[in-house]
N, C-alpha and C positions, 0 to 999 in steps of 0.2 A: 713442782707441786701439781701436775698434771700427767696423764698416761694416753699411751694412744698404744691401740692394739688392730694385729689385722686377724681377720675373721677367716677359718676353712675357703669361704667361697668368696674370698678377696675384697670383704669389706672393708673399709678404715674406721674406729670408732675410736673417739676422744671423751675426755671427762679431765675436769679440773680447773684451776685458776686460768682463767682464760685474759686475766691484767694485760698482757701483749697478744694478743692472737694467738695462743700456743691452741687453742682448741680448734683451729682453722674453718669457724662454723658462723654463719651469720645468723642471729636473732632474727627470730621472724616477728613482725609488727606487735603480735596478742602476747610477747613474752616479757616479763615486768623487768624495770629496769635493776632494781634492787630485791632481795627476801626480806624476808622478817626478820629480825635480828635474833632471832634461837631457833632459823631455821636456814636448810642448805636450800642454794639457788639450785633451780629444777636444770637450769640449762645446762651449768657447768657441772651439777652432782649428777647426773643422768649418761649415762655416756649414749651417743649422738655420732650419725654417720658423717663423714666428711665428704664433699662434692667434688669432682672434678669435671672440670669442662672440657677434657679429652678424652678419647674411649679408651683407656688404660687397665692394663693388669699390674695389680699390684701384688709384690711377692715380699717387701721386706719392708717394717717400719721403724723408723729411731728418733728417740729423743733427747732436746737439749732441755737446759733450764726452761726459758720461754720460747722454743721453738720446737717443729717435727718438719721430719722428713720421710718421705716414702721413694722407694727405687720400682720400678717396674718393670715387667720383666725383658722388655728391649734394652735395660742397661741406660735409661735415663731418670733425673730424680728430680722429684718437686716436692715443696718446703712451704712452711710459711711460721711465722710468728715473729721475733725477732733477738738480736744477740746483744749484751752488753758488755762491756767494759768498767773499767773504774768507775768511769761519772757517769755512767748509768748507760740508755738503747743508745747506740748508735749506729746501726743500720743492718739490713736483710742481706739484698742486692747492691750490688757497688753503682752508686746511680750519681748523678749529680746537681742538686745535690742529694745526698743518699735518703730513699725512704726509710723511716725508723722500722714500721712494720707492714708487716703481710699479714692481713687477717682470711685472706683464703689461699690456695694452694697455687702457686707460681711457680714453672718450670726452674732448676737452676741449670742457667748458661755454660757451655765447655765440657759440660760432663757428658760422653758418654762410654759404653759397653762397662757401665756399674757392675759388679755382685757383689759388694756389700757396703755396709757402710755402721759406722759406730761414730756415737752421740757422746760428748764431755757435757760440761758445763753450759761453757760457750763458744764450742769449735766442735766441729764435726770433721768425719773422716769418709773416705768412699776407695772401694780398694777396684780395680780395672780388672777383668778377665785376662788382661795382659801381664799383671801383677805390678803395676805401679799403685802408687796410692797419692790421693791429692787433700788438700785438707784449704779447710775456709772456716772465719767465724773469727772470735778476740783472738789475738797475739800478742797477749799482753807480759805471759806470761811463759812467752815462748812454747806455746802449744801446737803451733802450728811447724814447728820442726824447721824455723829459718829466724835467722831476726828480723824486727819489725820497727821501720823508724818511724817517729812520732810524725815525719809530714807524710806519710804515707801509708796511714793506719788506716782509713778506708780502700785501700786496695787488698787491706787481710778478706775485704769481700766476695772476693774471684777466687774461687778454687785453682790453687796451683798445685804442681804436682812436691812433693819432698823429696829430699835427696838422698833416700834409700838406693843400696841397690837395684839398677834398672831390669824391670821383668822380673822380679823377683820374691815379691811379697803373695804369702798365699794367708795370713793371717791379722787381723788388725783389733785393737781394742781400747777403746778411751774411757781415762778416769775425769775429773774432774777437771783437772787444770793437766795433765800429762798423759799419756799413751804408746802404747804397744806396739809392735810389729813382729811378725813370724815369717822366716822367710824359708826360702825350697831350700835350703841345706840344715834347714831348724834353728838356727840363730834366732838369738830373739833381740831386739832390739828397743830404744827405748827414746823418748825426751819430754822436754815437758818441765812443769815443777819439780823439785828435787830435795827440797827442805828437809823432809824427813825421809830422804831414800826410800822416798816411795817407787824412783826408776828402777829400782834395782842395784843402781850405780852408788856405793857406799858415799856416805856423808861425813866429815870428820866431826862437824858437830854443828850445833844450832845455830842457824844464823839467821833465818827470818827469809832469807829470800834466795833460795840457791835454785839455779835454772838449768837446764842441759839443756841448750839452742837448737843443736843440731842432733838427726839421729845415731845414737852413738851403740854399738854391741853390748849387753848384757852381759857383761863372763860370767858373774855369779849364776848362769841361771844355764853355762855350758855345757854341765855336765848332766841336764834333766832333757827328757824329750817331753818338750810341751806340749801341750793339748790346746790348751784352751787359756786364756787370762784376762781376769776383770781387773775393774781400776774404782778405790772409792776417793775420797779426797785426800789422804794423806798417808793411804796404805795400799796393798794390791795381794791379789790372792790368786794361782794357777793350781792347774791340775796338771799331771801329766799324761800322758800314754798308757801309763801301766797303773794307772788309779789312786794317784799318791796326792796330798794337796802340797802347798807351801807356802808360805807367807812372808812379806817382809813390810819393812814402813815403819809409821806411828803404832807403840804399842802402848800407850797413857791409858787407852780406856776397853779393853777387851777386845780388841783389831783380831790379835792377832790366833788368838782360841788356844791359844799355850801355856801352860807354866814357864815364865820366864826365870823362876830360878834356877830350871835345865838346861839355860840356854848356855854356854860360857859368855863371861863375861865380857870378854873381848868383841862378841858377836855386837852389843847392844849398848848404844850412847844413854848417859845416865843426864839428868838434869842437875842444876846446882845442890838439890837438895838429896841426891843418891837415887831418883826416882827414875826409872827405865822410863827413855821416850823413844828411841828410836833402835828399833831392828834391823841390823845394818848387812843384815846375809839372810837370802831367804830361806827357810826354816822349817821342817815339816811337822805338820799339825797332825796326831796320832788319832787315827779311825780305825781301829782294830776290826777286821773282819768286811771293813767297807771300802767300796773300790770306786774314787768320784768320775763323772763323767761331762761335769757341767759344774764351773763357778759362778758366782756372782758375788758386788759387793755394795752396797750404801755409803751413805756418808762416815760412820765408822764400825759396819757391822758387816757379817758376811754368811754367803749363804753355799752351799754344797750339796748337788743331787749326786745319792749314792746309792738307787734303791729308793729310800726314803730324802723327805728334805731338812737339812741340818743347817743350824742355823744361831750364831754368837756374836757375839759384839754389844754396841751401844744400843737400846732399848727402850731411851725414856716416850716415847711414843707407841710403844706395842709393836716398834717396826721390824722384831727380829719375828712377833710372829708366835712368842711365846708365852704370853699371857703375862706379861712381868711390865714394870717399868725399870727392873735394876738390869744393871748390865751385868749379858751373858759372858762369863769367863771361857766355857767349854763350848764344842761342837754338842748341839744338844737336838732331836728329833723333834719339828713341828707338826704338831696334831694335824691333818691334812686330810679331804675327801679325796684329795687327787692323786692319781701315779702322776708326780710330779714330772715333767721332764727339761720342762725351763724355768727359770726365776728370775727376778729384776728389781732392781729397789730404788725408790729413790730419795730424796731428799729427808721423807719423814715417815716414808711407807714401803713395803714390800705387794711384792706381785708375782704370783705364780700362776701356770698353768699346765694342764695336761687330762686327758681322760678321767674320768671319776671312776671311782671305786667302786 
């Protein structure tokens, strides 16, 4: 419930629920401690530059639930806010004992020669100019692409590296609770949550709690040259090379912007009551005449620049963007000032940017 954006000339600017430090801003004395209660606090609805105590260029920013992170361009990254777990924060930096939060920006330890990094929930991702990639944050739910045992759950604090192929990741993407990998031979890889095949990695059926530990190959996803793949929480959405989308995962409430009665049936796990829940092969979402270049996804909606920005799914908040609170069945064109050319969504909101019109 917070955004953090960087600016042409390498500013960092935050806006939102600032409850754990996610807005990495200190209140200045004359700033009230609460609003009025039918009005937004000026601090956290305002977006507000972020400080840093070293002379940094920053080139890339990411977010988790209640935390951000910035990489700059030497290939080191600083963080602040904080990650939870089941029974709620428990901790930033692996310290002893752990501090819960970071309300202003603090280097993270081990990392360096960064170029990127992508944001879940509560685990974050940072991929090496070398092409390894290292991941920190909950591992609860096996996000972190290793297991996690309970007396050693505050060591999920120290970025370690996963056991992808070594040198070899040139792509990385995190949903919610699971995440992506693209590697130099285009394999795409995957772990994380699994409940509703959202890895890619078919489900035989509902179970409430299915994990892939470790990262395991995509075959479903073999014979596509990917581009690009977002992650929302219980579905995922890519593009490919040659401008195609696809879908798989949760498809209960418009995920997945398809007629599912074209799907075969074999493709798509049905609930006790005959009702499609899960898309168990990913699937391609028809845009006649439009070629995507860029995915994104929300908690169950999804968005696609093709040209224009498109945009289906779950809605009760206005977060596809469309003027509705029902949910978007179709890929459908949001009314836009901008030549879009990135998008982002989060929890209950969407965010685009690019040039105006």
């Amino acid at each position: 419930m917070h955004c953090v954006a960087l600016t042409h000339d390498g500013k960092v600017l935050t806006w939102g629920v600032n409850d754990d430090g996610a807005l990495g801003r200190v209140k200045s004395p004359d700033t009230p401690e609460e609003a009025a209660e039918d009005l937004l606090h000026p601090f956290e609805s305002t977006p507000g530059q972020v400080g840093f105590e070293d002379d940094v260029e920053i080139v890339q920013v990411a977010a988790t639930n209640s935390a951000c992170f910035a990489l700059t361009a030497e290939g080191t990254v600083y963080g602040w806010g904080s990650f939870a777990g089941g029974d709620g924060n428990f901790g930033f930096l692996h310290e002893k004992p752990p501090k819960t939060t970071e309300r202003v920006p603090v280097r993270i330890p081990r990392l360096e020669n960064v170029t990127e990094l992508a944001g879940g929930a509560n685990h974050i991702l940072a991929l090496t100019g070398d092409g390894n990639v290292f991941a920190w944050g909950s591992g609860e739910q096996n996000e972190l692409g290793r297991r996690v045992l309970e007396r050693r759950r505050f060591e999920t604090l120290i970025p370690q590296r996963i056991g992808l192929p070594k040198n070899k990741t040139v792509k990385i993407s995190a949903g919610s609770h699971h995440s992506f990998a693209i590697d130099t031979d285009g394999k795409v890889w995957s772990f994380g949550l699994n409940n509703f095949g959202q890895c890619g990695i078919p489900t035989r059926e509902i179970t409430g709690f299915t994990t892939i530990i470790s990262p395991t190959i995509v075959k479903s996803l073999n014979e596509y040259d990917i581009h690009h793949i977002a992650c929302g929480l219980h579905h995922s959405i890519a593009c490919t090379k040659g401008g195609q989308v696809l879908v798989w995962g949760r498809c209960d409430d418009g995920q997945m912007g398809i007629d599912l009665d074209e799907v075969p049936k074999e493709h798509i796990i049905f609930d006790f009551r005959g009702r499609p829940r899960v898309l168990n092969v990913p699937t391609e979402v028809p845009m006649p005449g439009r070629q995507a270049v860029f995915v994104a996804a929300g908690i169950d909606n999804c968005f696609v620049v093709a040209n224009e920005l498109y945009a289906w799914g779950f809605s009760a908040t206005y977060n596809t963007g469309l003027k509705t609170t029902e949910t978007v069945k179709y890929p459908t064109a949001v009314p836009c000032r901008l030549a879009v050319t990135s998008v982002d969504a989060g929890g209950q909101f969407g965010i685009a940017s690019g040039p105006s019109l």
